[in-house]
C-alpha positions, -999 to 999 in steps of 0.1 A, spaced: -831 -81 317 -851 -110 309 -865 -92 275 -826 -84 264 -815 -120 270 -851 -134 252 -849 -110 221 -804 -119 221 -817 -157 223 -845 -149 195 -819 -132 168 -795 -159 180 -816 -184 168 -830 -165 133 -789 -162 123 -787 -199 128 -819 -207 108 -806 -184 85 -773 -196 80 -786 -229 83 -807 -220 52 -784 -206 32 -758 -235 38 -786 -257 22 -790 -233 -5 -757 -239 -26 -733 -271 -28 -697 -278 -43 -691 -322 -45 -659 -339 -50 -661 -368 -77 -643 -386 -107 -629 -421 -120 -599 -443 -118 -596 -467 -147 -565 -486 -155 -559 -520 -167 -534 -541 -185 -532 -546 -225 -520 -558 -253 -522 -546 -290 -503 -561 -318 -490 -538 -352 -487 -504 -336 -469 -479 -351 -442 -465 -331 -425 -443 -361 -432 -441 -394 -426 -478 -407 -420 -495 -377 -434 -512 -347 -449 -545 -336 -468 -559 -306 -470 -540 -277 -480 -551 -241 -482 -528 -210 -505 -508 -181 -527 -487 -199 -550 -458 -184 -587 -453 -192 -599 -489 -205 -636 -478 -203 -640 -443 -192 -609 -417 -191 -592 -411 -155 -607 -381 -139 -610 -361 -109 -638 -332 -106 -657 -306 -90 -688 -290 -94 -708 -266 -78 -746 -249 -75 -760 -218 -55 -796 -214 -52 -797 -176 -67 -832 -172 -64 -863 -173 -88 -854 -208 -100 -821 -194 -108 -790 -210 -102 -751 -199 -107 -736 -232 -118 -694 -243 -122 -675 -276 -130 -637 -280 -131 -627 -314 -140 -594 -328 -145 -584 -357 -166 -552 -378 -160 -533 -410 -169 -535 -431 -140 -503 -450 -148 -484 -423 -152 -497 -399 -133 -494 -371 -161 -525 -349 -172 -543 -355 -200 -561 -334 -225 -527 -315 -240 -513 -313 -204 -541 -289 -191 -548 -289 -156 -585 -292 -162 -586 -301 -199 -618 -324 -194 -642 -295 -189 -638 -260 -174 -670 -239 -171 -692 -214 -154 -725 -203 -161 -761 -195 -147 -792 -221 -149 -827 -218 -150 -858 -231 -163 -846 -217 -197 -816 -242 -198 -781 -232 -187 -758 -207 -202 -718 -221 -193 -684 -200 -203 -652 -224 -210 -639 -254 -221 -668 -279 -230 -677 -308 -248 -693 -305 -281 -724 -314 -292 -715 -343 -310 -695 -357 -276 -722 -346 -255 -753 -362 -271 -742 -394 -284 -724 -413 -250 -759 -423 -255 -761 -439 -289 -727 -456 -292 -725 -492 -274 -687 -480 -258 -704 -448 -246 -674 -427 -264 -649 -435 -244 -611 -433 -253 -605 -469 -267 -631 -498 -280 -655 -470 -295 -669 -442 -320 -639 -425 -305 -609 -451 -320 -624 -451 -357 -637 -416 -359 -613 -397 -380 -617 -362 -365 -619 -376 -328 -657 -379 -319 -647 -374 -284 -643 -335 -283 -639 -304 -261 -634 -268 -270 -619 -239 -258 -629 -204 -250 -666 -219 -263 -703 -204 -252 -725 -232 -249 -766 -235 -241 -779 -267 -233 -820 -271 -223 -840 -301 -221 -880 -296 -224 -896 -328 -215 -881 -353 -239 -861 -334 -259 -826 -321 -253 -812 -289 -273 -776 -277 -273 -757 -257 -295 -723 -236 -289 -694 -217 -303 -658 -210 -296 -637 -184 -310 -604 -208 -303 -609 -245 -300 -571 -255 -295 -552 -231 -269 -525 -249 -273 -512 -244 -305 -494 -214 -309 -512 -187 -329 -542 -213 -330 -567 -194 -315 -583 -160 -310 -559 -142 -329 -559 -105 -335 -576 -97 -366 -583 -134 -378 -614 -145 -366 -615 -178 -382 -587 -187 -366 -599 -219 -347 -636 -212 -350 -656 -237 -339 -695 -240 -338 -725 -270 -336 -753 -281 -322 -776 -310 -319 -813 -321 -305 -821 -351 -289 -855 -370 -281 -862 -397 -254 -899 -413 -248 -900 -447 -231 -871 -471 -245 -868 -451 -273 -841 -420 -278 -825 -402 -309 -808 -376 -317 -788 -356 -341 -758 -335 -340 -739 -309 -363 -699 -303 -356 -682 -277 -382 -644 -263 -373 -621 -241 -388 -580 -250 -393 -561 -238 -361 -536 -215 -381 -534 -185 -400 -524 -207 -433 -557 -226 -432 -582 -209 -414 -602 -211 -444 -602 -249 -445 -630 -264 -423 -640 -301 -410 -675 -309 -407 -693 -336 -394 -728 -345 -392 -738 -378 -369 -776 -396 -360 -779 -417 -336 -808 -439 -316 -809 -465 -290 -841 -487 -274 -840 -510 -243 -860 -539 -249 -861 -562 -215 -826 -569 -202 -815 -562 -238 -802 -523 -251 -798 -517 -287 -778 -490 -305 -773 -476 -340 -757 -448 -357 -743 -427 -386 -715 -403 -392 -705 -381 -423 -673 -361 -426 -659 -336 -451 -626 -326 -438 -606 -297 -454 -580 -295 -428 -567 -331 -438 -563 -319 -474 -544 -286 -464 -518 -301 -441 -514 -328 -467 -511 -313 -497 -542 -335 -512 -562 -320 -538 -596 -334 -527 -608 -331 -491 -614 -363 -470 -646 -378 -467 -659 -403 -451 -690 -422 -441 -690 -437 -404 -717 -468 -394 -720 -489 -361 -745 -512 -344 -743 -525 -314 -761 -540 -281 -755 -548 -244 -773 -575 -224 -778 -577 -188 -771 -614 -175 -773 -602 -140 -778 -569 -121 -741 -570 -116 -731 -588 -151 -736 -572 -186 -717 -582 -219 -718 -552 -250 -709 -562 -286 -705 -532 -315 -694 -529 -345 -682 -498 -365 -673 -494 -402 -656 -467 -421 -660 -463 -454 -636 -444 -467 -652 -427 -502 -615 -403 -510 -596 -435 -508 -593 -471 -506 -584 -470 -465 -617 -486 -455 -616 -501 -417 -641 -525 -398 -635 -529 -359 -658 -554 -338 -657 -550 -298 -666 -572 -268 -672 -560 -236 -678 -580 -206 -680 -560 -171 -685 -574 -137 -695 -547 -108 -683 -557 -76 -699 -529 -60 -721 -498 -65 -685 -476 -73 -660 -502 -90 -664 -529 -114 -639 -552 -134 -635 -557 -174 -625 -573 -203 -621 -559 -234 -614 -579 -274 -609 -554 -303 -600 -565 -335 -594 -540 -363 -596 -552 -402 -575 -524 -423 -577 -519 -458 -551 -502 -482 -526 -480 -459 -557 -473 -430 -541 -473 -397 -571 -476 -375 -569 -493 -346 -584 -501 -308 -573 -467 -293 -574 -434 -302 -537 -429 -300 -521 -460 -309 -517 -463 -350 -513 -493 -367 -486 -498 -390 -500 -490 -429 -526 -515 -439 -519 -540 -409 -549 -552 -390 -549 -551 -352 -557 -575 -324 -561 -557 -289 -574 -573 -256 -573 -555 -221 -578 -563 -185 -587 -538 -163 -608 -525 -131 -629 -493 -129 -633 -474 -96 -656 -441 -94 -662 -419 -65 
């Protein structure tokens, strides 16, 4: 009796350990952002021709609202099966983002090893993915590459395959998606047109000490039947070195877009040239101002743009910190660029923008 109640107490204890084991062996964490403040910006376009000033709560100041999940399972021989689901949102309405997707942010899953990781789904580019870390406003939705980039540096696509390895110092990543844009209607993989929505890149990226650069390829085809032969291309170097307290950033972007021209009617495709520099300073552990600038010249036209940006953030924890943010936009001939990403300005009218806000992540 004693031996059937030692061995029961003995396989008892090797299903706990091995439970216990396998518990350890995979994970699934809860995170994101909440990031809302109050702004002003004056000239914004409301229709075609009109507008003025306008003054309200606006979601996102510094980083875009978000909510996540990702997961890892220990598969064995330094393999791992890998997923993230992550959901953006506008905080003051509480609407999603991204085209109304549920998780329009990123969607993926994939397996990782010592070879990189191979992800399925919706994913940044190569373009968004590397340079966070060469532009001063880390990409985010207003105040950065992501206002005065005509194409939208800050991007995602569908339906994409997507590797992504880092050896040392040096990052790789390259993908391809055979329908960018889900959500317009006959905009991506459609039956017998394969450029439909195509969309492919790629970039490397080096880091030693202070010191990191890197360089990135974006090409897209036109999400229709009309103009899948039209494509947008970008190509963008960046770099960045911490000296001291002190961070310093720098950075270049050229465009050919096709897709402009063929919803137009142009003759000639856009093109455009993109340049910024910027730095941020550390006062205090908790206190750091950034200042950038970004020109685009504008080489198809006369609508040229220069935006400077100051940033001053206060953290008043580990997880949430306050901010203030001064844009002002200088617009030549009829260029509508201004602080945000989805705010015009009216034709040729230069903008003023300033925002208050607080930043919470968890």
């Amino acid at each position: 009796m004693k031996k059937t109640l030692l061995a029961l107490t003995a396989a008892a204890a090797a299903c706990s350990a091995s439970g216990a084991a396998f518990a350890q062996s995979s994970s699934v964490t809860l995170y994101g952002i909440a990031d809302a403040g109050v702004s002003y910006q004056s000239h914004v376009q409301s229709v075609p021709g009109q507008g003025g000033s306008l003054f309200g709560v606006t979601s996102g100041g510094l980083s875009g609202s978000r909510w996540g999940i990702r997961g890892v399972e220990d598969l064995g021989g330094g393999l791992k099966g890998i997923f993230v689901l992550e959901s953006g949102f506008n905080i003051d309405t509480g609407t999603s983002a991204q085209g109304n997707r549920l998780f329009g942010r990123q969607s993926y899953v994939g397996l990782q090893g010592d070879f990189g990781a191979v992800t399925l789904g919706r994913q940044q580019n190569a373009l968004f993915q590397l340079f966070g870390e060469y532009d001063p406003m880390a990409v985010g939705n207003s105040y950065s590459l992501n206002a005065v980039d005509t194409n939208g540096f800050n991007g995602r696509a569908d339906n994409a395959i997507k590797y992504t390895g880092t050896f040392g110092g040096l990052t790789a990543t390259g993908f391809y998606s055979t329908g960018r844009d889900s959500n317009i209607a006959n905009g991506s993989e459609v039956p017998g047109q394969f450029k439909v929505g195509k969309n492919f890149g790629g970039g490397l990226a080096y880091a030693t000490g202070p010191f990191s650069v890197g360089v990135a390829y974006d090409q897209y085809q036109g999400s229709s039947i009309a103009a899948a032969d039209a494509t947008a291309k970008r190509i963008a170097v960046g770099a960045s070195y911490v000296l001291g307290n002190a961070k310093l950033f720098g950075g270049y972007r050229w465009l050919r877009d096709e897709l402009n021209a063929a919803s137009t009617g142009v003759v000639a495709a856009r093109h455009d040239n993109l340049y910024w520099l910027g730095a941020l300073y550390k006062f205090t552990p908790a206190f750091s101002v950034t200042g950038a600038t970004y020109y685009t010249d504008a080489r198809t036209d006369n609508k040229d743009s220069l935006m400077f940006v100051l940033n001053a953030d206060y953290a008043l924890s580990k997880r949430t910190d306050a901010y203030l943010l001064l844009g002002y936009v200088k617009n030549h001939g009829n260029a509508q660029y201004g602080v945000t990403s989805t705010q015009n300005t009216l034709p040729g009218q230069n903008q003023t923008g300033a925002m208050v806000g607080v930043r919470h992540r968890f």
